[in-house]
KOLKE-528529 format. One record per residue (C-alpha): x, y, z; residue number from 0. Coordinates in steps of 0.1 Angstrom, whole numbers, m for minus. Example, Ala and Ser with C-alpha at 12.3 -4.5 7.8 and 13.67 -1.06 7.14 Angstrom:
REM KOLKE-528529
(rec (123; m45; 78); 0);
(rec (137; m11; 71); 1);
REM end
This chain:
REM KOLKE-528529
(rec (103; 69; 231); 0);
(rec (119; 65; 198); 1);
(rec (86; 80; 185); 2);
(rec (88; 111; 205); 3);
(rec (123; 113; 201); 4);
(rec (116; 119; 164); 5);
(rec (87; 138; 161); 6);
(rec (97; 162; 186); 7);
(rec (130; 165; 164); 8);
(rec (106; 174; 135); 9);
(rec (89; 205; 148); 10);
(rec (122; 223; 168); 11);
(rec (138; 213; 131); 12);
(rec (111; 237; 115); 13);
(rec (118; 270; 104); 14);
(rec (100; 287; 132); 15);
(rec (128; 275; 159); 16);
(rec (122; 284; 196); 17);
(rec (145; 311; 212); 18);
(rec (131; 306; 245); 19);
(rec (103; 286; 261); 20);
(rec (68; 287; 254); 21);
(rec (72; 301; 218); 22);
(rec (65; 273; 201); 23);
(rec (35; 253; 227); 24);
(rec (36; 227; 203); 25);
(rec (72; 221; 206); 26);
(rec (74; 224; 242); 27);
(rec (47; 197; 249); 28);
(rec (67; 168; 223); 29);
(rec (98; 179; 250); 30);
(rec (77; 175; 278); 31);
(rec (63; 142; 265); 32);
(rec (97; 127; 258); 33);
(rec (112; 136; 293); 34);
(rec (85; 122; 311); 35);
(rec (88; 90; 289); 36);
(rec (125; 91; 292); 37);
(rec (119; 91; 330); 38);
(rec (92; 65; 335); 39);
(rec (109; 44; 313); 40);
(rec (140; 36; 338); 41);
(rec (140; 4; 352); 42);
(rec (161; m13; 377); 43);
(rec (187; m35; 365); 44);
(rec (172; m63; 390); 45);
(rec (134; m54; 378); 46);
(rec (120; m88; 370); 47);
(rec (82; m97; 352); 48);
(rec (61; m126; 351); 49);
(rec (58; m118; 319); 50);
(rec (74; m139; 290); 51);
(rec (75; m108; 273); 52);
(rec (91; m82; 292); 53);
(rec (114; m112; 308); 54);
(rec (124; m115; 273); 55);
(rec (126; m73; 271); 56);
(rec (148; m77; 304); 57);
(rec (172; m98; 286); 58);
(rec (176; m81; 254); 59);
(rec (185; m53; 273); 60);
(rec (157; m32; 268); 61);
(rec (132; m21; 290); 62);
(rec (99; m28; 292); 63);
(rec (73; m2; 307); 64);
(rec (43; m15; 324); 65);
(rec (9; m14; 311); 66);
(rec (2; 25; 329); 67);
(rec (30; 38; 312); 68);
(rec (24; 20; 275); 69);
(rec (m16; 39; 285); 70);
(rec (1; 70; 295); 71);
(rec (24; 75; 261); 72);
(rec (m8; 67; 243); 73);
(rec (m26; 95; 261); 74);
(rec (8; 120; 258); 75);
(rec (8; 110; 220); 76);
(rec (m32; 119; 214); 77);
(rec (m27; 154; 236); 78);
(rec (4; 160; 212); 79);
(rec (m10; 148; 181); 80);
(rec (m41; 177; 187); 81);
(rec (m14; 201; 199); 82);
(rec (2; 199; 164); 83);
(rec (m32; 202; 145); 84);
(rec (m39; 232; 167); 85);
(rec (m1; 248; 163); 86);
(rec (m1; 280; 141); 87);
(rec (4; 271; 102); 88);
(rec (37; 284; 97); 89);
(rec (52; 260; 117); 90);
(rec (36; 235; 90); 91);
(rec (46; 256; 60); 92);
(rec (81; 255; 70); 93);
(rec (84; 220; 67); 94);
(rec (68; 217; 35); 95);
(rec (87; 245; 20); 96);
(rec (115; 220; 24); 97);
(rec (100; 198; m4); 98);
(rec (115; 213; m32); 99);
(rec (146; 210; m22); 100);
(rec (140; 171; m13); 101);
(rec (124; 171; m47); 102);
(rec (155; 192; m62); 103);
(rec (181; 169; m44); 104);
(rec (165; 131; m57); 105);
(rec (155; 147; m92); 106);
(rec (199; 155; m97); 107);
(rec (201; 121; m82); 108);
(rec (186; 105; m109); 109);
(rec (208; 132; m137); 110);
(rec (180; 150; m144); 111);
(rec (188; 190; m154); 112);
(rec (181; 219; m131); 113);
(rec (145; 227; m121); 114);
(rec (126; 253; m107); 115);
(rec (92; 251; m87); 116);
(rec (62; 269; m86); 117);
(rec (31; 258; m67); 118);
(rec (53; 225; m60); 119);
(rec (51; 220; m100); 120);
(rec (89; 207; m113); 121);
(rec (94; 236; m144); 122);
(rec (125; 226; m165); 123);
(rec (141; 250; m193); 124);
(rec (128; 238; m226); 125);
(rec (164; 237; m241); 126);
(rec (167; 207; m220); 127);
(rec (134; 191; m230); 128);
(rec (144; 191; m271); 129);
(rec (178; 175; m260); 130);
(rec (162; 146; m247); 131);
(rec (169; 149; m209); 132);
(rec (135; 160; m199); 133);
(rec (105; 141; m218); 134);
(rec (71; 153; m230); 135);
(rec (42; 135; m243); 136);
(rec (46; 141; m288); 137);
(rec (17; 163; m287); 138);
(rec (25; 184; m259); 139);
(rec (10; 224; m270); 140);
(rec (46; 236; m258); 141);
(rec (65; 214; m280); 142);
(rec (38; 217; m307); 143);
(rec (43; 254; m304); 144);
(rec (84; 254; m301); 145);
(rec (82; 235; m335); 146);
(rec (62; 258; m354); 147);
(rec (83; 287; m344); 148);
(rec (119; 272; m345); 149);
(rec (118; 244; m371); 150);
(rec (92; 248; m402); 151);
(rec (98; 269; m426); 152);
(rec (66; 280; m445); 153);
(rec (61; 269; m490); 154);
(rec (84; 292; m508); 155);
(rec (63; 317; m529); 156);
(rec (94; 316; m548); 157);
(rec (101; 304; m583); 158);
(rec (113; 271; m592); 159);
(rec (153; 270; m586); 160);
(rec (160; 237; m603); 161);
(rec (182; 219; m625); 162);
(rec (166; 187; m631); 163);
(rec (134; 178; m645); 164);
(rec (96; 170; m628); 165);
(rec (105; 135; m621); 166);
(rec (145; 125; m608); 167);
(rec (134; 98; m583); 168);
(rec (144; 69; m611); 169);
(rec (111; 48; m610); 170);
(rec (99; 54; m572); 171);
(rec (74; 78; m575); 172);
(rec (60; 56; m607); 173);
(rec (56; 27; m587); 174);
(rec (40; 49; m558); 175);
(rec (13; 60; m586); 176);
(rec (4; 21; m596); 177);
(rec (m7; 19; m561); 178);
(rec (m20; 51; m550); 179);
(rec (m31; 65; m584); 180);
(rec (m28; 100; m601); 181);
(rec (m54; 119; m575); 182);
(rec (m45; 152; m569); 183);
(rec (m42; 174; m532); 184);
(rec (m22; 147; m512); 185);
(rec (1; 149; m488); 186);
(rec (35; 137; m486); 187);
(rec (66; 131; m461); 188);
(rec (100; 128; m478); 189);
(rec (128; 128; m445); 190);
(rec (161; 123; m463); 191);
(rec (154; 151; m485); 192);
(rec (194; 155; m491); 193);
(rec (192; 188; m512); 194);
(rec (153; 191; m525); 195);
(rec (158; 179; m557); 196);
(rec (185; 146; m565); 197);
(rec (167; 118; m567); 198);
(rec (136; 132; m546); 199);
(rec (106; 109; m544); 200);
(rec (80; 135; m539); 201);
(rec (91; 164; m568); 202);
(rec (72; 152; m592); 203);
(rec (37; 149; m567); 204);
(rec (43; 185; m559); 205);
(rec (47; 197; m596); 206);
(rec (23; 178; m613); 207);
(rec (m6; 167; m590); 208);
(rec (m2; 195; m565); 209);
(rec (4; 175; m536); 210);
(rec (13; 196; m500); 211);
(rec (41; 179; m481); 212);
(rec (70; 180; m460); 213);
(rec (107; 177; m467); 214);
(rec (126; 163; m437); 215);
(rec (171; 172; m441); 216);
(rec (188; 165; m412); 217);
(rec (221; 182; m423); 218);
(rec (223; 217; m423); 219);
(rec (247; 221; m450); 220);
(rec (222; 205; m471); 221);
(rec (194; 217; m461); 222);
(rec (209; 252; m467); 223);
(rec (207; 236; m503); 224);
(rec (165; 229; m498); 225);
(rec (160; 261; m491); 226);
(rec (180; 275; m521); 227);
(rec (156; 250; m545); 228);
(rec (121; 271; m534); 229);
(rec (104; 238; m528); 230);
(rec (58; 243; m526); 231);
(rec (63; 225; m497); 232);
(rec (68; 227; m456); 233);
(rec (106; 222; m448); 234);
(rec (120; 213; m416); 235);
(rec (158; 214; m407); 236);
(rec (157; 182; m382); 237);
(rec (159; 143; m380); 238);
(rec (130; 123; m372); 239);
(rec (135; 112; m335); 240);
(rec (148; 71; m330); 241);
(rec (124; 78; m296); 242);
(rec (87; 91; m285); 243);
(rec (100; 125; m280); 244);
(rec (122; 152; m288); 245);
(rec (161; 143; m286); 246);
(rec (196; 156; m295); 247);
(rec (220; 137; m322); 248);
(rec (257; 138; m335); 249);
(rec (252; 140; m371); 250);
(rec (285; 129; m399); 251);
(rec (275; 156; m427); 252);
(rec (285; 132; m457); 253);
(rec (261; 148; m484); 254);
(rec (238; 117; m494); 255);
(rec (259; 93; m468); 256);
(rec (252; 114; m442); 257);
(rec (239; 98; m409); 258);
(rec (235; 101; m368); 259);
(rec (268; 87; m353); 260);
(rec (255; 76; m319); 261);
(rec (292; 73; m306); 262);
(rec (302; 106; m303); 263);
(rec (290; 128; m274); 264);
(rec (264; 154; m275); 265);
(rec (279; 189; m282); 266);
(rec (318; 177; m294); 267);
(rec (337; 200; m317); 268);
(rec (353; 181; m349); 269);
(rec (351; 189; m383); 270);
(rec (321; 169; m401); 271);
(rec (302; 164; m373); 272);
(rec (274; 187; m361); 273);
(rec (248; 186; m333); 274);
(rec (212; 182; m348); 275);
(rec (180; 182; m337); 276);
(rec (155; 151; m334); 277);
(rec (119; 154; m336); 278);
(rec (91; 130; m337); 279);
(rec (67; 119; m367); 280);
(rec (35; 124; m349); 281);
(rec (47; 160; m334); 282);
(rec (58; 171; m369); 283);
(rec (23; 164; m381); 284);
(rec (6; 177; m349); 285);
(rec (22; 209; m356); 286);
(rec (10; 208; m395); 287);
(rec (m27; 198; m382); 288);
(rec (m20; 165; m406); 289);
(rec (m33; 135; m398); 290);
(rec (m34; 114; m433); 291);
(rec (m3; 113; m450); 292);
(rec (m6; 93; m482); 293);
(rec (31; 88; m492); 294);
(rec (59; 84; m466); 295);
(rec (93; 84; m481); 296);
(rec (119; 76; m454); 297);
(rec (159; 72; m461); 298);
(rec (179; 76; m429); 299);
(rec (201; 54; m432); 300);
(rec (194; 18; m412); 301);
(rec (173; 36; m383); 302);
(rec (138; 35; m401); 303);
(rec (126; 8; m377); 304);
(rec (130; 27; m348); 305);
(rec (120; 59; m365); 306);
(rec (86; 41; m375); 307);
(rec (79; 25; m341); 308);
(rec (79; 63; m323); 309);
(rec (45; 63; m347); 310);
(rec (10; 63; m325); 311);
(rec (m8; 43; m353); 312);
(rec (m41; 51; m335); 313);
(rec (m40; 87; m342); 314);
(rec (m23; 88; m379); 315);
(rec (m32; 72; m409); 316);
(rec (3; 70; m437); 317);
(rec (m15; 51; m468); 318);
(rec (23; 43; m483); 319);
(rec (56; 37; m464); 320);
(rec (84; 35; m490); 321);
(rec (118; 25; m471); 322);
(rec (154; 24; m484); 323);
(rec (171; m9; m496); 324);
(rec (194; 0; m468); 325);
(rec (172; m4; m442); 326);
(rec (157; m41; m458); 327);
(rec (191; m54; m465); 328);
(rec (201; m46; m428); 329);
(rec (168; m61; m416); 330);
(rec (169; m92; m435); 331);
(rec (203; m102; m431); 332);
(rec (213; m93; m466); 333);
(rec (247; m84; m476); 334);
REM end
């Protein structure tokens, strides 16, 4: 009965409701089916069985049917169960166009943005997906292709716009040659670029061996300063993501002390603080078509761990990883 009960509610629940009898067959015969059951079911209150079970029925208060009945639902359930294969589709379609809704409904459960459907696919605004609240996999072609267009800037053809000489990384870059040797053509990662010349890393591998690269400058006031430098070298306006896909950050714009202030909300007003975005390693290099980088330079300020571990090893090959004395003091305990 309960099974009737709820199935029939299921098709006159369906967009295709019945205004009179006989416009819906299918609907009619679950009615049918549950009356009758409804009917046959009633007992007297003095009915008594032989039965352990239904004299066990009788005194939970329920009510047992005999065995013609239980063979008669069976029969009623096969005749409605073909009646409902046989009914005309739309009656089907309007149930399943209540999925997205369902869908809609558990996916804002869960605090995840506003979504769209087509051909029962979930389709989120990409604006959402770069501030972290929808993921994608780092080598998704529509985040691959939203970084190209919205944060690298090309090799300026450019002179030269500095003030300091081939080499201001004081000793880094001559203990990177030791190991790596003077080869030319190589490619380099420098995040923490602060303004594309003090105390860069990678200057004197562009100017003298012609190495490509990228420079990484999560501020914008000082990447405004990168620019201004006309570095041989892709640029990027972001951080490099603490996670395996694209995220928003508060970010303290302190010049070279500059770092992501996880304690602030997303998208908060103040002076000093501005709303930056995040963007994986791997999905940086995707978007270059790199997969060997042979000197990584990385100085965010205590987060290179995590930075690092957003890496799929598998698929990239970095030859050197230079990080700051920051980032080993705070790993080893050191004060």
């Amino acid at each position: 009965m309960f099974l009737y009960h709820q199935l029939g509610q299921l098709v006159s629940d369906s967009a295709c409701e019945r205004k009179d009898p006989g416009s819906n067959p299918a609907a009619d015969m679950v009615d049918a089916a549950r009356n009758t059951a409804w009917d046959l079911g009633k007992q007297p209150n003095n009915y008594r069985s032989n039965y352990p079970t239904q004299e066990w029925a009788r005194r939970s208060g329920l009510r047992c049917p005999r065995l013609p009945l239980l063979l008669c639902l069976l029969f009623l359930m096969g005749v409605v169960t073909l009646a409902i294969m046989k009914a005309p589709t739309d009656s089907l379609v309007s149930v399943s166009a209540l999925l997205p809704v369902l869908r809609s409904e558990v996916l804002q459960s869960l605090g995840a943005p506003h979504a769209s459907y087509q051909a029962d696919v979930a389709c989120f605004q990409l604006t959402d997906v770069m501030r972290g609240k929808v993921t994608l996999k780092q080598d998704d072609p529509k985040l691959i292709q939203r970084i190209r267009t919205h944060y690298l800037d090309p090799p300026s053809n450019e002179p030269y716009n500095l003030k300091v000489g081939d080499d201001p990384s004081q000793g880094q870059s001559a203990a990177i040659m030791e190991i790596l040797g003077d080869f030319r053509d190589g490619f380099f990662i420098e995040c923490g670029a602060l303004d594309g010349e003090t105390r860069s890393n990678s200057l004197v591998f562009e100017k003298k061996l012609g190495w490509k690269g990228l420079l990484v400058e999560g501020d914008p006031k000082n990447y405004k300063m990168v620019v201004q430098k006309h570095r041989k070298v892709w640029t990027s306006n972001a951080c490099l993501s603490t996670k395996p896909f694209p995220h928003s950050v508060m970010f303290e714009q302190r010049f070279n002390l500059g770092k992501i202030n996880q304690n602030v909300a997303l998208g908060t007003n103040k002076a000093g603080l501005a709303e930056v975005q995040c963007l994986p390693v791997y999905s940086l290099l995707v978007a270059l078509n790199v997969t060997t980088v042979h000197y990584f330079s990385l100085d965010v300020e205590g987060v290179e761990l995590e930075v690092l571990q957003t890496i799929p090893w598998d698929k990239v090959d970095i030859k050197v990883r230079i990080l700051t004395c920051t980032f080993l003091r705070k790993r080893l305990g050191i004060k």
